[in-house]
N, C-alpha and C positions, 0 to 999 in steps of 0.2 A: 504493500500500500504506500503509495504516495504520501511524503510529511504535508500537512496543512499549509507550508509557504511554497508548496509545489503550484498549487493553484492560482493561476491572476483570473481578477475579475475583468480585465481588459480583453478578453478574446483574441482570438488568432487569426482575424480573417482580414489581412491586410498584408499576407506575404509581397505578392506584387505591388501595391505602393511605396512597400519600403524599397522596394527594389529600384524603381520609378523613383525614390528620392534622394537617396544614395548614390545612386551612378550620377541621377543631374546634377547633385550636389557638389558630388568629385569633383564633375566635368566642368560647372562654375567655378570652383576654385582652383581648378587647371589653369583656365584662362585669367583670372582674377591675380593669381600669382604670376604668370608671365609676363602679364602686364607690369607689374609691382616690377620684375627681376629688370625688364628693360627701361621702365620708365622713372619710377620713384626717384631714383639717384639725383636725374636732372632734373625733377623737380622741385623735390624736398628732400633731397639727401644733403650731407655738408654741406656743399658750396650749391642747392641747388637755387629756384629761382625764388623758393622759399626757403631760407635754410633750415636745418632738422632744428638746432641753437633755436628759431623762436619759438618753437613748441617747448622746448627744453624750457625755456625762459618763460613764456606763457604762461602754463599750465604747473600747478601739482600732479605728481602720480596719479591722488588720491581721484584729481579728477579727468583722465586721460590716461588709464596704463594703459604701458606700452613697453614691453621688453628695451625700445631704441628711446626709451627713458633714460638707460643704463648704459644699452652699448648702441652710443650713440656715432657711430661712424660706416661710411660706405662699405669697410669690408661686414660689418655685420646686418648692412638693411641687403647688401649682396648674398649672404650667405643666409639670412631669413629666406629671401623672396625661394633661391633655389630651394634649398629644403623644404619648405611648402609646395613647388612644383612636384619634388618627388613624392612627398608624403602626397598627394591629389592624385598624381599616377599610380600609387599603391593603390589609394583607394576605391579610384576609379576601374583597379582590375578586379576588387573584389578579395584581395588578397589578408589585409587585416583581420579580416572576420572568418579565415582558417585557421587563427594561431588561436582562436577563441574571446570570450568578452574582455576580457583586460587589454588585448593589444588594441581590440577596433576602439575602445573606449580611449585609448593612449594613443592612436594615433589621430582619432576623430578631434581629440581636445588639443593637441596639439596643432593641428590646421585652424581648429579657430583662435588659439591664444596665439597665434600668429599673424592672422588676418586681422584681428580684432587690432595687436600693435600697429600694423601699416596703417588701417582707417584713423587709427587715434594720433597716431601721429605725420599722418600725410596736408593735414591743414585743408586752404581751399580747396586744393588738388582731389583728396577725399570726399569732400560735403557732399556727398548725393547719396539719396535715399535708398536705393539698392546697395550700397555700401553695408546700411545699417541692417539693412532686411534680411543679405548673405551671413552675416554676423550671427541675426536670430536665429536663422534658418539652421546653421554650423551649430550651434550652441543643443538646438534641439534634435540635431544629429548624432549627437553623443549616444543619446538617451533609447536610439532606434535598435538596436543590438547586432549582435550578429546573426548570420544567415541558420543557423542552426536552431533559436531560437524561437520563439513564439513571437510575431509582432506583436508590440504593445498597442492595443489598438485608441488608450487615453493618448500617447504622443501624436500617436496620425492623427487626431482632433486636433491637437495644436498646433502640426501646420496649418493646417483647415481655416482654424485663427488667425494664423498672420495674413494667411492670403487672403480671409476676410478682412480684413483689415486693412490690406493694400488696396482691394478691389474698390472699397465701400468707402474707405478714406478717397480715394480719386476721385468718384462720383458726386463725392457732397461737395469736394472744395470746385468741382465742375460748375455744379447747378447753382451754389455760393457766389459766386467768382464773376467771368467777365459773361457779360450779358450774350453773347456770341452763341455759348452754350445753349442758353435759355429760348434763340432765336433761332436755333438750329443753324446757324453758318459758320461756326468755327473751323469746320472742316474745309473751306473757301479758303483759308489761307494755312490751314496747319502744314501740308505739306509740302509748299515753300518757303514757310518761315523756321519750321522745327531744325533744333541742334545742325543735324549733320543727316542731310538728305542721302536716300542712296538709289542705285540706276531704275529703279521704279518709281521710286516719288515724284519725276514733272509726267509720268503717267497718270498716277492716282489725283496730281494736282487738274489735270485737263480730263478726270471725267465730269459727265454733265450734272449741272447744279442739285437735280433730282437728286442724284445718287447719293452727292454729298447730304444733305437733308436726313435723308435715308441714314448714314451715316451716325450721324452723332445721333439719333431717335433708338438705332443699337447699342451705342455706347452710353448711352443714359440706363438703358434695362440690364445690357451683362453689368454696370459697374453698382447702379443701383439696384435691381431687383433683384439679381441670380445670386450675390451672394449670399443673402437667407437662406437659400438653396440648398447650401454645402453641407449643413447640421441636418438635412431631410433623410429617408430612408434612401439603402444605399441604389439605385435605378435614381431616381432622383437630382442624388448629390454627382452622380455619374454624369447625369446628363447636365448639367453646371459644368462640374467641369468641362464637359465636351466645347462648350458654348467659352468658356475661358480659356480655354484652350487656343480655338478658333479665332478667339477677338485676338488675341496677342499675336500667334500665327500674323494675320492679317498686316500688325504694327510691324513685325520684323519682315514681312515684304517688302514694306512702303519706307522703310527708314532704319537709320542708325541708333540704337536706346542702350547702346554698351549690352550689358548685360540683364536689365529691369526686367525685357519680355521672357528672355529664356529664363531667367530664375523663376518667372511667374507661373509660366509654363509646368517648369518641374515641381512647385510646390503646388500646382492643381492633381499633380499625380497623388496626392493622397487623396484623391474626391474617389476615385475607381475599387471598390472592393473585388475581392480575389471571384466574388460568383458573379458579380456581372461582366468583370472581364474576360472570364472563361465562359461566358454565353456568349456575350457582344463577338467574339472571333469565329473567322472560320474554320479552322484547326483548333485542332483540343490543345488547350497549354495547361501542361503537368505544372500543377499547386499543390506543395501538400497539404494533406490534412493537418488542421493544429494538434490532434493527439501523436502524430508523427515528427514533430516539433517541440525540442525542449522544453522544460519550463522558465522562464526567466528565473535567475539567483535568489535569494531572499533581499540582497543587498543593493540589486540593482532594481527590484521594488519597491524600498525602502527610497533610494534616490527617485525615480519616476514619481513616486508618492510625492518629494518635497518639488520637483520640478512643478506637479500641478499647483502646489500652492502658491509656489515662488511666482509661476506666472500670473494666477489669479492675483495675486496683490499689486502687481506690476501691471497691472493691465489698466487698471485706476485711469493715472493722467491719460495714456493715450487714449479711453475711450472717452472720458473729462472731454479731449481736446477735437475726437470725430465729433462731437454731438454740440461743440460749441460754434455759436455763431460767428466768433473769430478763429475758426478754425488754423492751426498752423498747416504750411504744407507737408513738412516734413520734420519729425526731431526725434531724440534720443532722449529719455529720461532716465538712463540711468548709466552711469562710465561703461559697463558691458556690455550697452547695445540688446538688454536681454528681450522688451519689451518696447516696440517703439510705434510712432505713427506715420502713416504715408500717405500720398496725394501728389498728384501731378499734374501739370498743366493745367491750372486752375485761373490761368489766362492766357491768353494765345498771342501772338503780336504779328500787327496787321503788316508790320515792314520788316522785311530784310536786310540788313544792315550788315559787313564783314569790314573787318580790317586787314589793309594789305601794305604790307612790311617790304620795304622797296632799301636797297642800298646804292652805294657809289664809289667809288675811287676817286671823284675829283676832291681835292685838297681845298677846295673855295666851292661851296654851291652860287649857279646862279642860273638863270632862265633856259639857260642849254645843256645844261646838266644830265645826264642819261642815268636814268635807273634802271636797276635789274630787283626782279619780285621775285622774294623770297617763295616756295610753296610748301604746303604742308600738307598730310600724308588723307586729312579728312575732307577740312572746312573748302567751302568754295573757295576760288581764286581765280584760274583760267576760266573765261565763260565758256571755254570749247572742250573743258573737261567731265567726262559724265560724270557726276557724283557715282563715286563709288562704295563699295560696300565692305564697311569692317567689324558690324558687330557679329558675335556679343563681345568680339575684342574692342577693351575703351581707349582712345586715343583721348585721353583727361585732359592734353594741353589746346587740343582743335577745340572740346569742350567749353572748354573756359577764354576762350577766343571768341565767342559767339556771346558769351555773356557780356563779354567786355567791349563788344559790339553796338550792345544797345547804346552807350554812351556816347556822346561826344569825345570824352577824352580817360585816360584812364588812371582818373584821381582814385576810383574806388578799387583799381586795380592795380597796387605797386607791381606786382611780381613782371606786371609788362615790361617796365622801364627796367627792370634786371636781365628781360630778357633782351632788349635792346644792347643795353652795356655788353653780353655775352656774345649776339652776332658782332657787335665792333672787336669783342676781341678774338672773335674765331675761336670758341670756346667747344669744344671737342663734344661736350656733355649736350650742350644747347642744340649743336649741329643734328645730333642724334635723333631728336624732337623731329626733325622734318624730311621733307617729299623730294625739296631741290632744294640746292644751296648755291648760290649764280655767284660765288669767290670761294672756291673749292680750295683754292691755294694760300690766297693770302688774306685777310679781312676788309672788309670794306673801312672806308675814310669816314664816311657818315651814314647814317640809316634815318627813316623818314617811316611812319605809319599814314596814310593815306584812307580817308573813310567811307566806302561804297555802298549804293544803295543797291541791293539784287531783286532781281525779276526770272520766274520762267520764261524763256522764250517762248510761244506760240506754234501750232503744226506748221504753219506757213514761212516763220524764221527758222525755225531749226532746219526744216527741206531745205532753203535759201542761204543758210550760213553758216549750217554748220558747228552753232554755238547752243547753248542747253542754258546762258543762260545772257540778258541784258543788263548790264549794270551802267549808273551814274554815277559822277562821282558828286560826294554833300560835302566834304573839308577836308581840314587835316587832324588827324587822330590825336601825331603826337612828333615833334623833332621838325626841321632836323637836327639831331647832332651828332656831335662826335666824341671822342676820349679825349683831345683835346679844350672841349667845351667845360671849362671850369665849374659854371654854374650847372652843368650835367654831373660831373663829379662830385661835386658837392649836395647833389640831390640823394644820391647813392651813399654817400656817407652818413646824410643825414638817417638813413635807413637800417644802418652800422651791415649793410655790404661791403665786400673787400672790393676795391677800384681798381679795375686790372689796368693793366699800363700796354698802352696800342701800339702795336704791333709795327714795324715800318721795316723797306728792305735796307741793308749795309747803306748807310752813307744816303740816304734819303732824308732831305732838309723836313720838319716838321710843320704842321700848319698853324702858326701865328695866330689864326682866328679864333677869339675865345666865344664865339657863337654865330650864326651863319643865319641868313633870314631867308625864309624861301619868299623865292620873286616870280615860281612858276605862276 
């Protein structure tokens, strides 16, 4: 006979979810950590365009851990990001959960007290709400066991949670938010305004007005009504999921979301119980039965036990914060990311705006001055270029180029003018960041940000020119300047950046000008 803590009350019939969140899970933090391995350095590592020092300097521990609290330098956010690629490749082959519960539980907490460091301390770079939500998701991964096991079927509710959560938090701050929603036209310009378009969006952008309409009348029922859905009997919750499923599907055709829609995707895989998705198939798929499935430990019902409660008490502010008329779009309540709230696009904007980062070798700007544009591996730039497609890989710095777009100029955005300073000095880290570099050799003299207004082309210009997209130009962003430029140096100082010293070939007279006006 079986001891009395053989038995959970959670049932067994959620083999295939956990299987369905496990390998997604991996496979988001595959990509999540490669990103971290190539990019983090030059963004917020040491010398990046945020250095690691003002998180250091910012924050307490208490309220941001972060392992690069401690070992704060490039060889250790280098040897984090890899070891998390490997430990998400172990996981993702399924291989933790044959050496039994202790290692998947040791590897599983290990990918998130890793991930959780990079998000706590990557600054701007970080702040987007899939960041926090992979963290959740991680956290309640722990708790899923291994494959030999009994699914816990209390934890598969708690994804169920957060995805309610994401879904239902987006919908209110939708219908809340800019009135576009409410009129049904937000779809009218989402597709040419959003982050970072990709080779389907001036498709989705030029169907007709109808569809759009159609459109967001969708997006108001998956975001507002289907989540209720999820907690229904399991046909039900199945078919919710199918329907979340499908709406995000649809987001990662039409666009770039980094990682948001596939993780969404993979946390609707706990909507699917083991007997409708062995009905719903045409092939029989061998599940086993739970009495052919261990029982969970005593001790790791004992933790599942405190996970339910831990999140029940956590869950307070963020539902506090869905149900409030000032709803936030996105936040963390608490340093671990355990419990948090999300919303997105809960205003749409009607212009497209880019900035385009242009250099030069001449020693003196003046009206003849030839620039060469820089490019970058997402955001628009060339109108003859098709947006192309990288998620659910994040290019964080195209990201945060588009925000910094909306401005006029980029007071709310230092890290620009660090990255400015970094192309003058042909900065190896910075170069790394982008698509083209037009001074492979030696760095430019001065750099110039330029501020565009963008447009789809039309059936009839694109047949005729060959371009995908029209742009105007509205000012100047930002510069020109140069290393020479004192009062640029001194701006960078005031930031306590290190001021790198410009670069010139042997015997090359220096330029005199301690600031240059443009006369284009």
């Amino acid at each position: 006979m079986s001891p009395w803590y053989a038995w959970t009350p959670w049932g067994g019939e959620f083999y295939v979810a956990r299987l369905l969140l496990q390998r997604g899970l991996a496979l988001t933090y595959l990509v999540a950590f490669l990103v971290a391995a190539r990019q983090f350095r030059p963004l917020a590592g040491e010398d990046g365009l945020l250095p690691l020092r003002q998180y250091v300097e910012r924050y307490e521990f208490r309220q941001k851990p972060s392992i690069f609290y401690v070992l704060d330098s490039d060889r250790a956010l280098a040897a984090g990001a890899w070891l998390g690629v490997a430990l998400a490749a172990l996981a993702l082959l399924g291989i933790p959960g044959r050496f039994g519960t202790p290692a998947y539980v040791l590897v599983w907490t290990a990918m998130w007290a890793l991930y959780l460091s990079f998000v706590n301390a990557g600054q701007t770079f970080y702040g987007f709400g899939w960041e926090s939500m992979l963290c959740e998701a991680g956290f309640l991964a722990i708790f899923l066991g291994a494959p030999d096991l009994i699914a816990p079927a209390v934890v598969v509710y708690l994804f169920r949670w957060v995805e309610f959560r994401n879904m239902l938090g987006a919908g209110l701050i939708k219908i809340r938010g800019d009135d576009c929603w409410r009129e049904l036209t937000c779809m009218d310009y989402h597709y040419e305004t959003q982050p970072m378009p990709n080779p389907l969006s001036w498709v989705a952008h030029r169907l007709p007005d109808r569809f759009h309409r159609l459109e967001v009348l969708c997006n108001h029922v998956v975001e507002l009504a289907v989540p209720f859905l999820y907690f229904g009997p399991p046909r039900v919750a199945a078919a919710a999921g199918a329907l979340t499923v499908a709406f995000h599907g649809w987001l990662m055709l039409t666009g770039n979301f980094a990682f948001l829609s596939f993780l969404s995707v993979v946390l609707a895989g706990s909507l699917f119980a083991d007997a409708v998705v062995a009905g719903a198939l045409p092939v029989s798929v061998s599940v086993p039965a739970p009495d052919a499935l261990a029982p969970l430990p005593l001790w790791y019902q004992v933790a599942i036990a405190g996970l339910v409660v831990l999140v029940a008490a956590l869950s307070y502010y963020p539902v506090k914060n869905m149900i409030s008329s000032t709803q936030a779009m996105k936040r963390a309540f608490d340093p671990l990311n355990l419990v948090n709230t999300y919303g997105a696009f809960g205003s749409i904007t009607r212009t497209r705006y880019e900035v385009v980062v242009q250099g030069t070798d001449d020693a003196v700007v003046t009206g003849d001055t030839e620039w060469e544009t820089y490019e970058f591996p997402g955001k628009p730039t060339d109108p003859e270029r098709l947006p192309p497609q990288w998620a659910p890989y994040h290019l964080r710095l195209d990201w945060q180029l588009w925000f910094a777009a909306m401005a006029p100029s980029p007071a709310r955005h230092p890290w620009f003018v660090h990255l400015v300073a970094k192309l003058l000095a042909g900065d190896d880290s910075a170069r790394s960041l982008l698509r083209a570099d037009p001074f492979p050799d030696d760095p430019p003299r001065h750099v110039r940000a330029l501020r565009y207004r963008y447009e789809f082309t039309t059936f009839d210009e694109l047949r005729e020119t060959g371009r995908w997209w029209t742009r105007e130009r509205v000012g100047t962003y930002y510069g020109p300047v140069s290393l020479d430029d004192s009062r640029f140096r001194l701006a960078l100082q005031r930031r306590g950046w290190e001021v790198p010293e410009p670069k010139r070939a042997e015997g090359e007279e220096r330029d005199a000008v301690a600031r240059t006006a443009e006369t284009e």
